[in-house]
MARTIRO-9572 format. One record per residue (C-alpha): residue number from 1; residue in three letters; x, y, z. Coordinates in steps of 0.5 Angstrom, whole numbers, plus 500, padded with zeros to 3 digits. Each point is the difference from the previous one (the first is absolute). Example, Ala and Ser with C-alpha at 12.3 -4.5 7.8 and 13.67 -1.06 7.14 Angstrom:
+-----+------+-----+-----+-----+
! seq ! type !   u !   v !   w !
+-----+------+-----+-----+-----+
!   1 !  ALA ! 525 ! 491 ! 516 !
!   2 !  SER ! 502 ! 507 ! 498 !
+-----+------+-----+-----+-----+
This chain:
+-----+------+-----+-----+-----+
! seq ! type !   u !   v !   w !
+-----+------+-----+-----+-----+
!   1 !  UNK ! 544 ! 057 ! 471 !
!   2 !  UNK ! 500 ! 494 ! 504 !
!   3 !  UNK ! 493 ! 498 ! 504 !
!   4 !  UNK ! 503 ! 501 ! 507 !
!   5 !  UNK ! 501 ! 507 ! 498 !
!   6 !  UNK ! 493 ! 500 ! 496 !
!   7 !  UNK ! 498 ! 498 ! 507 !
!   8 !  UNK ! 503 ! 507 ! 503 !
!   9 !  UNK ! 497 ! 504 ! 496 !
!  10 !  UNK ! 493 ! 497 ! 501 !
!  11 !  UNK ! 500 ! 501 ! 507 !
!  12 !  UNK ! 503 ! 508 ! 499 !
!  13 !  UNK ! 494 ! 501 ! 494 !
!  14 !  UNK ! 495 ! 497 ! 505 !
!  15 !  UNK ! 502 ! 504 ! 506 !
!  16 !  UNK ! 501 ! 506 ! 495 !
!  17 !  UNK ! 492 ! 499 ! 499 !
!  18 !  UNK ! 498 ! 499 ! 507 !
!  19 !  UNK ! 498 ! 492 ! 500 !
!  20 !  UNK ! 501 ! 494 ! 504 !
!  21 !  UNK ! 503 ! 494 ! 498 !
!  22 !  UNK ! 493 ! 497 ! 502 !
!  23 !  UNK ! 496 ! 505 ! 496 !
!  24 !  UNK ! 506 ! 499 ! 493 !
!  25 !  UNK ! 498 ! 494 ! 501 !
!  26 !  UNK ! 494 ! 499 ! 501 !
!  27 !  UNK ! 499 ! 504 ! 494 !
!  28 !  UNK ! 505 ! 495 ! 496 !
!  29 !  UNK ! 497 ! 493 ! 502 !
!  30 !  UNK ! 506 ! 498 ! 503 !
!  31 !  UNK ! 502 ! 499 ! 508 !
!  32 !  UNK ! 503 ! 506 ! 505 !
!  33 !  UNK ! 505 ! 495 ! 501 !
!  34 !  UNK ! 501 ! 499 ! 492 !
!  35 !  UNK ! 501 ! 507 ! 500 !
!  36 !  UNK ! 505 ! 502 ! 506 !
!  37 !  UNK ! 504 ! 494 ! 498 !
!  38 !  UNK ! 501 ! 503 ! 493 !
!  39 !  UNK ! 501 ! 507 ! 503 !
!  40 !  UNK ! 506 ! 497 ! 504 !
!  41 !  UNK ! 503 ! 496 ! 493 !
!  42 !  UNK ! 498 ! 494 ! 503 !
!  43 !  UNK ! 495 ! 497 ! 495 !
!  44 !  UNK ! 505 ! 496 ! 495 !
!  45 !  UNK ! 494 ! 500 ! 494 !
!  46 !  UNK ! 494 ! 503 ! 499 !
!  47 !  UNK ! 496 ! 500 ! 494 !
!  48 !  UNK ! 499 ! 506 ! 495 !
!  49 !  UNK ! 493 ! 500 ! 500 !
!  50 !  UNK ! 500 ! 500 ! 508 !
!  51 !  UNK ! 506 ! 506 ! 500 !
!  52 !  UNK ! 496 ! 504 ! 494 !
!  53 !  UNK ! 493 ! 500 ! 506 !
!  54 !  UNK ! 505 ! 502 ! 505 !
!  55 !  UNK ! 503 ! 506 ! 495 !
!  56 !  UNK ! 493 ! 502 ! 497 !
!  57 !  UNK ! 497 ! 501 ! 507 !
!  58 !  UNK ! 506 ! 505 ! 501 !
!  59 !  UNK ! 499 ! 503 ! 493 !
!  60 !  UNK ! 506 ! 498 ! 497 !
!  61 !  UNK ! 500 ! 494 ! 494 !
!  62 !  UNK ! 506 ! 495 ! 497 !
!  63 !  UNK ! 504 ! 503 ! 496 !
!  64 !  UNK ! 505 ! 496 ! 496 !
!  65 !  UNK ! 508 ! 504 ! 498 !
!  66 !  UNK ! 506 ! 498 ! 497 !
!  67 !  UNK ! 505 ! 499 ! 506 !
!  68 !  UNK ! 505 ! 502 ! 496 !
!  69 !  UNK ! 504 ! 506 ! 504 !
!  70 !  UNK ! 495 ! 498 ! 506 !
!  71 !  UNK ! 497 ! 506 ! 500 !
!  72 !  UNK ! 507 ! 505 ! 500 !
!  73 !  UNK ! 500 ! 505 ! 494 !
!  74 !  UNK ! 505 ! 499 ! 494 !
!  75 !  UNK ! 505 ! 505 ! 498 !
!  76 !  UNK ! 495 ! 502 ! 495 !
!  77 !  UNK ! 495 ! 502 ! 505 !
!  78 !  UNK ! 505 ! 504 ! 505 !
+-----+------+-----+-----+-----+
């Protein structure tokens, strides 16, 4: 997943649980303006740490898969 669409999905988690950009990121430690840009996919770069405060407090974690098949199910799995 590229991180302009990481930052789509943030946004419709964060709508989806009734909060601000101000309240997110409040609560994340980083700047409204930080977060719509993110939002927007234009942030070039954030950090894991930064990236794990703003998923925890929407009740998700980093998860690491292997991107082969990007996310398509094999044959096997049809």
């Amino acid at each position: 997943m590229k991180l302009f669409e990481i930052g789509k999905n943030i946004k419709t988690l964060r709508v989806d649980n009734g909060l601000t950009q101000q309240e997110l990121a409040d609560k994340s430690g980083i700047s409204r303006v930080t977060l719509g840009r993110l939002e927007r996919g234009l942030v070039v770069s954030i950090s894991v740490k930064t990236l794990d405060l703003i998923l925890d407090n929407l009740g998700l974690e980093i998860e690491f898969k292997n991107k082969e098949g990007f996310g398509l199910p094999t044959l096997d799995e049809i």
